[in-house]
N, C-alpha and C positions, 0 to 999 in steps of 0.2 A: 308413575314416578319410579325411580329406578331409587337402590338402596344410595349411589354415591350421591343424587341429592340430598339425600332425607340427610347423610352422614353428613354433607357440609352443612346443614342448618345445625344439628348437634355442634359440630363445633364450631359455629358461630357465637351460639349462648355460650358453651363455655370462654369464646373469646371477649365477646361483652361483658360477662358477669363477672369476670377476673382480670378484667381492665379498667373496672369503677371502682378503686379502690374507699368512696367516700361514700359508695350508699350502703356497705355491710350488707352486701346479699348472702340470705342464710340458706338459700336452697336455688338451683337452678332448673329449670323444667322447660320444655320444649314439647308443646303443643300439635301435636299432629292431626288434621280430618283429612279423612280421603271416603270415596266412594269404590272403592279398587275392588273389580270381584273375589279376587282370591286372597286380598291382605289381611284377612283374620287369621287364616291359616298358615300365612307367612310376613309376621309382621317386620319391622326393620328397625331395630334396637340398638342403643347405644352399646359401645364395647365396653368389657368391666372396664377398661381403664378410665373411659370417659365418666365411669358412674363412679369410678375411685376417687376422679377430681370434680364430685359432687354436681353431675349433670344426672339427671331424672327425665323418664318421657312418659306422656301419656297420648295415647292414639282412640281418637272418636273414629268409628266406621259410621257412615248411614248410609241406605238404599238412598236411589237418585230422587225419590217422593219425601223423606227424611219421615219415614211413617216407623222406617228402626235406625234405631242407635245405639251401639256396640261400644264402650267403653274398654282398652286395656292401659296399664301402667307397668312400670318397669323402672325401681329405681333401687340405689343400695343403703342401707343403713346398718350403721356401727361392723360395717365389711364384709355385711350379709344382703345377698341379692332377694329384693321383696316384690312380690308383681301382685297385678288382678289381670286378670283374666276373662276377658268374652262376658263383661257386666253390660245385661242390658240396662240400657234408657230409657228407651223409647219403642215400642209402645211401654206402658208402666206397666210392671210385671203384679200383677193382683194374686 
């Protein structure tokens, strides 16, 4: 998946979620899995702007078996940029 994908779904939600003027959406997020060898290390994140007009991402990694699952997020609040980072899932961490 190349980053101008990933970026047109970003601004899809932002164009959905700021064109339902009647559900009062209080957060937007965009959902990302991949199984992408190297996209922990280079994941593909909204731009501050997009996170200025209140879009948030979070990206599931898993092996092609789903035996792990890699959790990151990436969103801003009150103008400050707040993430997680490589949270595993899966297997559960004991």
């Amino acid at each position: 998946m190349t980053w101008q994908v990933v970026h047109e779904h970003y601004e899809r939600t932002l164009f959905y979620g700021t064109s339902q003027p009647d559900l009062n959406i209080g957060e937007l997020w965009t959902i990302h899995f991949t199984c992408e060898d190297d996209y922990l290390d280079h994941p593909y994140w909204p731009s501050e702007e997009q996170m200025k007009n209140g879009l948030g991402a979070v990206v599931f990694w898993h092996n092609l078996g789903f035996t792990q699952v890699i959790m990151s997020a990436l969103w801003m609040e009150a103008g400050v940029v707040q993430n997680i980072t490589k949270r595993q899932i899966l297997p559960v961490p004991t």
